[in-house]
Structure formats: C-alpha cells, structure tokens
C-alpha positions as CSV (number, residue, x, y, z in Angstrom):
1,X,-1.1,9.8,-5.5
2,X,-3.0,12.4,-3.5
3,X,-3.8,11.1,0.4
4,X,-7.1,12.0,1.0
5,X,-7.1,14.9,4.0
6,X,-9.3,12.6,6.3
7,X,-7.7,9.1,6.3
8,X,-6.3,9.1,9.3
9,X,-9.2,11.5,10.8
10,X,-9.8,11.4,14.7
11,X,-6.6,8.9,15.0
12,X,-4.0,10.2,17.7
13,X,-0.3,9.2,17.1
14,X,2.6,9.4,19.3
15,X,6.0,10.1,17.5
16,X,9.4,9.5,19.7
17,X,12.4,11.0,18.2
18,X,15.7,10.1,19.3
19,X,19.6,11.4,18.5
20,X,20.2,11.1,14.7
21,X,20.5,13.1,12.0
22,X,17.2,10.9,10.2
23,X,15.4,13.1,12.1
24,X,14.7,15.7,9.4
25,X,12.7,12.9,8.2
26,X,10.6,13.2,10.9
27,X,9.7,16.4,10.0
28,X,8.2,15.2,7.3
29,X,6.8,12.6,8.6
30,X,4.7,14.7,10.9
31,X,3.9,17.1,8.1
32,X,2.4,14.1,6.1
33,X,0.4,12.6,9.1
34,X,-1.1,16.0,10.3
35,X,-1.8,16.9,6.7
36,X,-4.0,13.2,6.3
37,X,-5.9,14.7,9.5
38,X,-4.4,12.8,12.7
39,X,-3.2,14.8,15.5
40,X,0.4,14.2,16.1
41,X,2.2,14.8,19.9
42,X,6.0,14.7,20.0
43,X,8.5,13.3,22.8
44,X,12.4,13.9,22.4
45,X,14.8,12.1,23.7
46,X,18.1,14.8,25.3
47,X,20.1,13.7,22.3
48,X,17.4,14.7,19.5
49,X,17.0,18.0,20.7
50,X,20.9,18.8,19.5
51,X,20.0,18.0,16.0
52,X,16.1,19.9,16.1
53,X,14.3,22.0,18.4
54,X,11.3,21.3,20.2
55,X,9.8,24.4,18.9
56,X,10.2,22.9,15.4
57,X,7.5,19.8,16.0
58,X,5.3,22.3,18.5
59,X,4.8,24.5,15.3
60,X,4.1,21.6,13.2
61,X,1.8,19.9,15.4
62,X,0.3,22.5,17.4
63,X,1.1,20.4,20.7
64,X,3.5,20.9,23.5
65,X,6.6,18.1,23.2
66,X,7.2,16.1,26.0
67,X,11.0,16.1,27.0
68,X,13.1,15.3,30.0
69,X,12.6,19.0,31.8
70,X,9.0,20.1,31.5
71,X,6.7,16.8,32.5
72,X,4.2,17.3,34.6
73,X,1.9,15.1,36.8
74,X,-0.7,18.2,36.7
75,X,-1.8,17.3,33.5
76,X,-1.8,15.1,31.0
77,X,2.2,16.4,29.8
78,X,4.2,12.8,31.4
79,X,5.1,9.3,29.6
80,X,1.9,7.6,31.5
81,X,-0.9,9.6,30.3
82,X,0.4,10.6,26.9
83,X,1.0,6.8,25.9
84,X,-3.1,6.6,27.3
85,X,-3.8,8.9,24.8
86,X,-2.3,7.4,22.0
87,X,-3.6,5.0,19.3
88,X,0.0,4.3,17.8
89,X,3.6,5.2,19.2
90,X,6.0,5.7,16.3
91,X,9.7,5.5,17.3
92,X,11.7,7.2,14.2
93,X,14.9,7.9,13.8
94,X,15.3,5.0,16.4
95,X,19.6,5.0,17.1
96,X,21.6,1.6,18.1
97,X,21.5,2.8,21.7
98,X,17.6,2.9,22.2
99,X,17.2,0.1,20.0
100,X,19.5,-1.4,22.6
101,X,17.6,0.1,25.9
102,X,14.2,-0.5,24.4
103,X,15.3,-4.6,24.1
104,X,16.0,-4.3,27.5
105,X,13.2,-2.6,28.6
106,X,15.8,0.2,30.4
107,X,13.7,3.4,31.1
108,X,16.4,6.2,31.8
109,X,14.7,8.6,29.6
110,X,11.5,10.2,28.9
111,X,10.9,8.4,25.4
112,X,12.3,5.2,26.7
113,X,9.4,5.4,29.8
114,X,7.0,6.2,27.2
115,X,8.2,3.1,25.1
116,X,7.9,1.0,28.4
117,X,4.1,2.2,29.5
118,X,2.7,1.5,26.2
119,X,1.4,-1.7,25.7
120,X,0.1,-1.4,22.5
121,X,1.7,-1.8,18.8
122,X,4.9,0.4,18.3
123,X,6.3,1.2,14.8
124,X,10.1,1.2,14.8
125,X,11.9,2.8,12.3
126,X,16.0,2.5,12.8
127,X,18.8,4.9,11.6
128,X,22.3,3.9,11.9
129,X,25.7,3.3,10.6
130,X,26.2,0.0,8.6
131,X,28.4,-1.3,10.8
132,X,26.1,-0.6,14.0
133,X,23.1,-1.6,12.7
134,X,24.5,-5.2,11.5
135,X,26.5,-5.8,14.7
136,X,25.1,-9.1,16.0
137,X,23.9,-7.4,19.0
138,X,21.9,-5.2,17.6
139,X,20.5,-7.8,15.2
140,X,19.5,-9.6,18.8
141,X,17.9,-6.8,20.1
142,X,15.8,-6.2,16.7
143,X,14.7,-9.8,16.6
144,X,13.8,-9.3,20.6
145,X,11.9,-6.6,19.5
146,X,9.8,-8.0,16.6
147,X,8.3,-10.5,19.4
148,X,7.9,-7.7,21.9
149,X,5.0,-5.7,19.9
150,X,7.2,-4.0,17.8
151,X,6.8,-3.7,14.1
152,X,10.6,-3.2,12.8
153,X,11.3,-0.6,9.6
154,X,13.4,-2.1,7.2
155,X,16.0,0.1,6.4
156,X,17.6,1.6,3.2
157,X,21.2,0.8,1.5
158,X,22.3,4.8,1.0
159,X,25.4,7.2,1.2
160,X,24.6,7.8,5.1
161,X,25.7,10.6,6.7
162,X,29.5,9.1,7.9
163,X,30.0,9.6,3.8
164,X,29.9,5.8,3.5
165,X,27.3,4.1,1.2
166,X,25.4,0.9,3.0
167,X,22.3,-0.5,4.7
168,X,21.3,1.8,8.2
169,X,19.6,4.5,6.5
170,X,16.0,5.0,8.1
171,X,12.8,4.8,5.9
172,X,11.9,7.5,3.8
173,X,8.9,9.2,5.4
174,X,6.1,8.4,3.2
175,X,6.9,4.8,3.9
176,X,6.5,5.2,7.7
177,X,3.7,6.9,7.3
178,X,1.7,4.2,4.6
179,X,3.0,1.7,7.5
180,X,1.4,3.8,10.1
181,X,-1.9,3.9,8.0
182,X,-1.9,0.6,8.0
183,X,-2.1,-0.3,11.3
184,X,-4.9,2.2,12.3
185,X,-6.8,1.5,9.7
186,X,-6.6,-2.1,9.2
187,X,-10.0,-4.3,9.2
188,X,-10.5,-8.5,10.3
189,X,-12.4,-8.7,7.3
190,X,-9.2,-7.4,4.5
191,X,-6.8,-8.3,7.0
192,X,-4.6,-11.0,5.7
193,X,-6.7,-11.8,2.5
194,X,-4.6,-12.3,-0.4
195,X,-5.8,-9.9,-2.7
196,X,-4.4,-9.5,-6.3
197,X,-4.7,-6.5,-8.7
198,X,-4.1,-5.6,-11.8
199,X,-4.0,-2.6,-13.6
200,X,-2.3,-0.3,-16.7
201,X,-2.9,-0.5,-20.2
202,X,-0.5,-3.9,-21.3
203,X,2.2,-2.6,-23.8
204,X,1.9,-4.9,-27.2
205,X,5.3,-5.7,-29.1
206,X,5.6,-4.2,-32.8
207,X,9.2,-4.9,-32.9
208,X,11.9,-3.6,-30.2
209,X,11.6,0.5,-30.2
210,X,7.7,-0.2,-31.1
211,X,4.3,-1.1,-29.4
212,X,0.5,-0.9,-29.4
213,X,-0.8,0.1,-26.1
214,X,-3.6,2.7,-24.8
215,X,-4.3,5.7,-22.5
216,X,-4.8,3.8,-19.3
217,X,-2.3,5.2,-16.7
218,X,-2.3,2.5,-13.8
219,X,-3.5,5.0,-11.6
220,X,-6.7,3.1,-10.0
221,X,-5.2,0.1,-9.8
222,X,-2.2,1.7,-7.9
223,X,-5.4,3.5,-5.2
224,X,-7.2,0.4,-5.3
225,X,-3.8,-1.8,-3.7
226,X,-2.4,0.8,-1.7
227,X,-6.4,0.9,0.0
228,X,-6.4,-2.8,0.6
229,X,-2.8,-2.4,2.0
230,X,-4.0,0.0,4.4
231,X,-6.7,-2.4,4.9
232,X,-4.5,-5.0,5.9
233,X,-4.6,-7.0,2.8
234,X,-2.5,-9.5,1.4
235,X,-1.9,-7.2,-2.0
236,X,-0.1,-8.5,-5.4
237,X,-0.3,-5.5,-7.8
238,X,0.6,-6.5,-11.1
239,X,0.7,-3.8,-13.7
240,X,2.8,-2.2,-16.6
241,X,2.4,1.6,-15.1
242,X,1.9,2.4,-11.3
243,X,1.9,5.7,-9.7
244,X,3.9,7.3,-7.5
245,X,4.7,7.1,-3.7
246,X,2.8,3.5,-2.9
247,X,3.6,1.8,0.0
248,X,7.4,0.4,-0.5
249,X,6.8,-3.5,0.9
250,X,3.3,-3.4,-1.0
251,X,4.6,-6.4,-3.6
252,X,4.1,-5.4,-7.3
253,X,5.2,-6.9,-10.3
254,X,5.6,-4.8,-13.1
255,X,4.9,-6.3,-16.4
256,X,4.0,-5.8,-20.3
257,X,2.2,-7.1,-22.1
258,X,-1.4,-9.2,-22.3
259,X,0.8,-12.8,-22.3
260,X,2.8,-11.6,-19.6
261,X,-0.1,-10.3,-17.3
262,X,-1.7,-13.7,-18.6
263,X,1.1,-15.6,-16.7
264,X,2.1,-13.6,-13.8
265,X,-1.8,-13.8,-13.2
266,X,-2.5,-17.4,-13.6
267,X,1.0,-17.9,-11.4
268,X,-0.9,-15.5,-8.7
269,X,-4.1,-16.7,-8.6
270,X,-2.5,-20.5,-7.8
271,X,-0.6,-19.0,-5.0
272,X,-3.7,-16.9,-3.7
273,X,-5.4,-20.3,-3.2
274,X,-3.2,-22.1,-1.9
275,X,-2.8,-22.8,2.2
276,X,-6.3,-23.7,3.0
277,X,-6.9,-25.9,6.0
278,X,-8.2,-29.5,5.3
279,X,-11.5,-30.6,6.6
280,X,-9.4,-33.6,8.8
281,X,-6.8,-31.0,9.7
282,X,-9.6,-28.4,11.5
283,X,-11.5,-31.5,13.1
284,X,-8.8,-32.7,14.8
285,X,-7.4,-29.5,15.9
286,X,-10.2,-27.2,17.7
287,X,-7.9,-24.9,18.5
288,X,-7.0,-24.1,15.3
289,X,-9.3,-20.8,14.5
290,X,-6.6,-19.6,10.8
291,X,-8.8,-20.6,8.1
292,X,-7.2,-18.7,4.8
293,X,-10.0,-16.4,3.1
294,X,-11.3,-16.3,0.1
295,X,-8.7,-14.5,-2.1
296,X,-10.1,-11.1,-4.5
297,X,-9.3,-9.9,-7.5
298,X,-9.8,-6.6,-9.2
299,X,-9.1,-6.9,-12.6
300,X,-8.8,-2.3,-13.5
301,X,-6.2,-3.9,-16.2
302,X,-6.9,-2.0,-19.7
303,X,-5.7,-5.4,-21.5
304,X,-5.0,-5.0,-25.8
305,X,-8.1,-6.8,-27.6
306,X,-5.5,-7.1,-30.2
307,X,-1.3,-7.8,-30.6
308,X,0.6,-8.1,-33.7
309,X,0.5,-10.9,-35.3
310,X,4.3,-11.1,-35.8
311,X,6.4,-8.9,-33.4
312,X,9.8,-8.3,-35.1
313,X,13.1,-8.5,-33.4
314,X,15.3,-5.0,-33.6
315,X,13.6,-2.0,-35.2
316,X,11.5,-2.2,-38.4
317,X,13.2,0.5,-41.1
318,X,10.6,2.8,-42.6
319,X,12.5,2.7,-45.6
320,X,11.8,-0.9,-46.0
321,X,8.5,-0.6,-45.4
322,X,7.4,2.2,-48.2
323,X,4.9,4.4,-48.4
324,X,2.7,2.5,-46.7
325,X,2.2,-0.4,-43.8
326,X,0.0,-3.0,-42.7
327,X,0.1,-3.9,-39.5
328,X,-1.5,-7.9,-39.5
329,X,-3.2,-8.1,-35.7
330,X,-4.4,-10.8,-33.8
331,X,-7.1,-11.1,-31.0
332,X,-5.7,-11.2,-27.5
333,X,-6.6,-13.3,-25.0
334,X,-9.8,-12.6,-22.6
335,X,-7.8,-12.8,-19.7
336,X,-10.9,-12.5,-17.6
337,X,-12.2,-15.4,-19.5
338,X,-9.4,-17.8,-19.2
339,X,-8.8,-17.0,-16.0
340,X,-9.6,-19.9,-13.4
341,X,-11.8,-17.4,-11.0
342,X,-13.6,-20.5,-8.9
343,X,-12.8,-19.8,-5.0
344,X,-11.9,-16.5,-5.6
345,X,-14.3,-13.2,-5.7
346,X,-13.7,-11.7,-9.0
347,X,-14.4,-7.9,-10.1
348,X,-13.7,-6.4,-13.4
349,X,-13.3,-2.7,-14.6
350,X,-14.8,-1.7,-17.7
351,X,-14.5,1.7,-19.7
352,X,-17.2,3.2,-21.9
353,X,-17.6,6.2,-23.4
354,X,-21.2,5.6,-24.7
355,X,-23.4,7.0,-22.2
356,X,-26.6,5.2,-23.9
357,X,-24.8,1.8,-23.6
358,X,-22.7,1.7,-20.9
359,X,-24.8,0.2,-18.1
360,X,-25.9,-2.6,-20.4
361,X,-22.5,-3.5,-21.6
362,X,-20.9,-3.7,-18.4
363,X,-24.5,-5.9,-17.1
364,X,-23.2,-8.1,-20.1
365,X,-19.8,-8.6,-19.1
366,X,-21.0,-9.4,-15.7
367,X,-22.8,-12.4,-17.0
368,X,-20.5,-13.0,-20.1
369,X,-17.4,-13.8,-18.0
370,X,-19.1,-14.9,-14.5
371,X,-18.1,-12.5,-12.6
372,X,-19.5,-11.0,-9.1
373,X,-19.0,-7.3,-9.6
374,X,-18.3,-4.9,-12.5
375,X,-17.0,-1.5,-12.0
376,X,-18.2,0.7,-14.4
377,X,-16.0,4.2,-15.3
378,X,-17.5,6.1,-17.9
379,X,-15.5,8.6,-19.5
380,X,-15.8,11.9,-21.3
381,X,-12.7,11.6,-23.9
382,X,-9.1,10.3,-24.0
383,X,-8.5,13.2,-21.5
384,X,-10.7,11.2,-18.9
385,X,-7.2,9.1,-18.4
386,X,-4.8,9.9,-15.9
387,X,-6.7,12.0,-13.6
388,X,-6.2,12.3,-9.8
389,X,-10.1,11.3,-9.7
390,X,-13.0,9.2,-10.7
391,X,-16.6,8.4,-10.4
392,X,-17.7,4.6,-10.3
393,X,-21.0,2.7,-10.7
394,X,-20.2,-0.4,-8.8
395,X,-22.2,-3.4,-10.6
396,X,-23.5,-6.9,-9.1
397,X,-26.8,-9.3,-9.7
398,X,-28.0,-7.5,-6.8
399,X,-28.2,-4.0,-8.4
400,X,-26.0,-1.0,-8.5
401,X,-24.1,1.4,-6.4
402,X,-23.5,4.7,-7.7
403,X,-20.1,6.0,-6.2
404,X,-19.7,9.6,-6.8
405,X,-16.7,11.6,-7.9
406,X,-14.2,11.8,-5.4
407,X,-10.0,11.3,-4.9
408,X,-9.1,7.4,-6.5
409,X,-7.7,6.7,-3.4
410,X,-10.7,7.5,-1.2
411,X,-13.0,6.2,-4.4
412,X,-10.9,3.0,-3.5
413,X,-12.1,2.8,-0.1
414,X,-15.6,3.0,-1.1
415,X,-15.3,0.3,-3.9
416,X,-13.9,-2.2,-0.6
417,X,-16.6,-1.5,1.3
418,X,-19.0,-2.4,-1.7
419,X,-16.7,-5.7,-2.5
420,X,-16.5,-6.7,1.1
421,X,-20.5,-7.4,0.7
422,X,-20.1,-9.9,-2.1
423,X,-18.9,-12.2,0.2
424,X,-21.7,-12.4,2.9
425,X,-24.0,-12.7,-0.4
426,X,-22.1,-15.9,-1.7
C-alpha cells in the first residue's frame, strides 16, 4: 500500500527511545513518519545511546535529540517545552525498567521527565524478554498505565534477541506508525462507528485445485478500511485478497467465496447493530451522552454473478472429461440485495468499462438495490485491476462527485468525506 506523503502533514511527533536492542526499529519508524510528512524530534534515554547514536535520528529527522547532557533552558531543547510542542509522544522500544518508572511517575531521566510533563495521549510500545515482560509486576504497571493516558503496544511472540522464541518482542514499525496515524488523525464523526467492508473478487469452487473468480485484487477495499481505521472507525474488512502492510489490530476476516461473504456479512451487519441505547434507558439516565452510530458499509466486493452448479470434491481428471467440458453455472446471490441494509448507511462499488453506459448503470443500481451512494470506477481493460491508484465518481440522489485520480489510500479519504454527508442528509 503506498502512504500518501502528506498524511500526517503539519503533525509534530515526539519519539522517546530507551535501552534495547528494538531500537533499530525505531529507525524505521522515524523513517516512515518523516517520509508521510510529520516532523519527528528525538529524546534518548543514557542506555539507548549504547545501542544507536544521537547522530543517527539527527540525520534522519533533521532535529537536534534531546538527551541528558545538552538541555537547555535557552531554548526550546528541555523535557518542558519539547512535550509543548508535541501533538503525540511515542515511547518505542519502551524496556521493563521505564515501563516500571513511568507507572510510578519516577523522573530520573530526561525521557522519563518528558513522559511526566506531557499530559496528553502517549503511544507505548514495549520490548522485553518473555519472562520480564509477563512478570506480574510488570503486568501491574502496564494495566496502571492503560488508565494513565497511555495506549499500550501489543507485543509480538518471536526469537528475541536472548535466542529464545516468546511474547516481548516490540511492534514492527509500520504497526506503530498506522497506530500513530490513528490517533492524529482520528475524527468524532468515524470515531467509534462500526464500519464494515468488503472487498476482492470471491473465489467460486469448481472442485478442489479449481475455481471461477475475476481480476479484482482487494486493493480498495484494503485503502478504504485502513482510512476509516485512521479515522477512528470501528472497521470489519472482510475480503478474499487484501494488501499488504494494513494496520495489524485492524479486524479482517478473510474469506472465499460469494456464500461465505454472504454469511460472514449477514453475521456482521447483526453485530454492527447491535448495542443501541433504549428510549427508557436514555430518559432515565441524562448523563448518559454514548448513543452507538449508525453503522456503514462499503460493499468494493467484486462478488461472482455466477458459481457452479455442482462443485466437485478432489480434482476433476481431464481425461474423464474428453475433449471437451461444460461447465453447468448458477446465478449467485445479490448480496447487496439480500442484505438487510435498514439502520445502516449502505454504499456499493460498481465497475464498467462502457464509457456510454456507465453513469446510468451505476444510477440504476442505486435505485435497484436502495442504496445511499454508489461509487463508480470505470476502467480502461483488465489491466485497470490492481493498480496503486484510482479515479472515482462518487454517486447519491443528490448528484455526483467527481473524485479525480489519485493514491487509493488518499482516494479513500476523499470517498469518507463524501460518505460522512449521507448521514446529515438522512
């Protein structure tokens, strides 16, 4: 997936690094947030600075690091005005130790007095042996944490660095930084919606080594949830191909065929509804203010319009088939059709390839299946499949939005700004 080189544009990010050897992974980190257009300033804990130099994130991120020996009160270079400049403080590789000190709001360092001035959310992301990091203690202080406005990293299950495979190996990078994205660029309106999407072209059984399927890579539908993660969504991507590097807690089920998206999407929508407030329940609470929103869906799925009629179990020998085969199909179902979509904003993808055509055939699907938007891709040939971009006419009863080429995942963006309008219409 390409990251568009201005989401995280005019956002400022504090990274602390402390003493593990993770901390390569910070170099990546930095490389990945300065490369999506935030400005990045470093400060090292003593121990860090014997596994990499300061010089190593002050080429990087063009920006002085902040460490025990050079703060100054003559500028902004000290753990009060830094953590003022900051949107987000990132904490990664976070050991056992400061994991300890930061529960106990202990301050005997420079990144630990940074950690204690900043009030705002701080992303932790730990790296320790297995032992270490499920001793009870530091369970304690991690739980202490989560309720302290700290958002704890899960961490991997890995051959760590003592030779041993288990749990205590920190995030991969891309992962801190999709979490990092999140929490700049989250909006009230996404925030919390459960959101469902579906996407890939379903995979029709012929018999076990064979199916029926098309060109549709996933790719959209992979932008289009990893944008509403950002956004703060609720996200269910269900799909039979996704791309790579999406955000690793974004929940996906991966699927095959039409009957199986059928069910996995029925199944989701049920859940997506479910947890409203009653009427009784709100009147005799005031306080209560959580009302669940109205759940989305974005149906990019390229479902089959037809499966075979008798899928075969183990593989079909061309010698007892002959010369030649007739494959007997049937008509799928119109998942968008059977769908129960009352209570929940529904917007469908549609393909075309006839230029003439196109507008009025996706304007008919939108009244043929009831639905409040219709994004409309048209494409050139089967070539137009699997690219890294897209152009979109975004459909509703109110008129049309033309959405111009651009990245999928920044065409994603635009598509949620459109869809978030649907409501106020309703």
């Amino acid at each position: 997936m390409i990251i568009p080189t201005n989401l995280l544009k005019n956002k400022k990010i504090l990274l602390g690094v402390t003493g593990s050897i993770a901390i390569y992974k910070s170099l990546e980190l930095v490389r990945l947030l300065t490369k999506a257009g935030a400005e990045v300033r470093v400060v090292m804990s003593m121990a860090a600075q014997k596994f990499v130099t300061p010089l190593s994130f002050e080429t990087l991120t063009s920006h002085k690091v902040l460490t025990d020996s050079n703060e100054s009160w003559a500028d902004d270079h000290n753990h009060i005005k830094i953590t003022e400049w900051a949107d987000l403080f990132i904490i990664a590789p976070a050991t056992a130790n400061t994991i300890a000190k930061l529960a106990n709001a202990i301050a005997d360092n420079i990144l630990l007095s940074s950690a204690l001035a900043y009030p705002g959310v701080k992303l932790l992301a730990p790296s320790a042996n297995t032992n270490m990091i499920q001793n009870p203690i530091t369970q304690a202080n991690m739980k202490m944490l989560g309720i302290a406005n700290y958002t704890i990293l899960q961490t991997q299950t890995k051959e760590l660095a003592c030779k041993t495979t288990g749990d205590g190996a920190m995030a991969e990078s891309i992962d801190i930084f999709w979490a990092a994205a999140r929490e700049l660029l989250q909006e009230e309106f996404w925030k919390d919606r459960r959101v469902i999407v579906t996407g890939g072209g379903t995979l029709e059984k012929i018999d076990d080594v064979r199916y029926l399927s098309n060109f549709s890579s996933g790719k959209m539908a992979s932008a289009l949830a990893t944008a509403l993660y950002c956004k703060g969504a609720d996200v269910n991507l269900i799909a039979t191909r996704f791309d790579t590097q999406l955000p690793a807690d974004m929940h996906t089920i991966d699927v095959q065929s039409s009957e199986e998206m059928y069910e996995y999407l029925v199944d989701s929508i049920r859940i997506a509804k479910k947890g409203k407030l009653s009427k009784a329940t709100l009147m005799r609470d005031e306080h209560i203010h959580l009302i669940q929103k109205k759940p989305y869906l974005f149906m990019a799925a390229a479902v089959s319009d037809y499966t075979p009629a008798f899928a075969q179990e183990g593989k079909l020998k061309k010698e007892l088939l002959g010369e030649e085969w007739e494959l007997k199909l049937k008509k799928s179902k119109d998942l968008l059709k059977e769908i129960d979509k009352d209570g929940i904003t529904t917007i469908g993808f549609k393909a075309e390839m006839d230029k003439e055509n196109a507008l009025q055939n996706a304007q008919n699907m939108l009244n043929a299946k009831s639905l409040d938007g219709v994004c409309l891709n048209l494409l050139k040939n089967s070539s137009s499949f699997g690219t890294e971009s897209n152009a979109i006419e975004f459909i509703t009863q109110e008129g049309i939005t033309s959405l111009p080429e651009d990245s999928k995942l920044e065409l994603s963006f635009e598509i949620l700004q459109n869809a978030a309008k649907l409501e106020k219409l309703q």
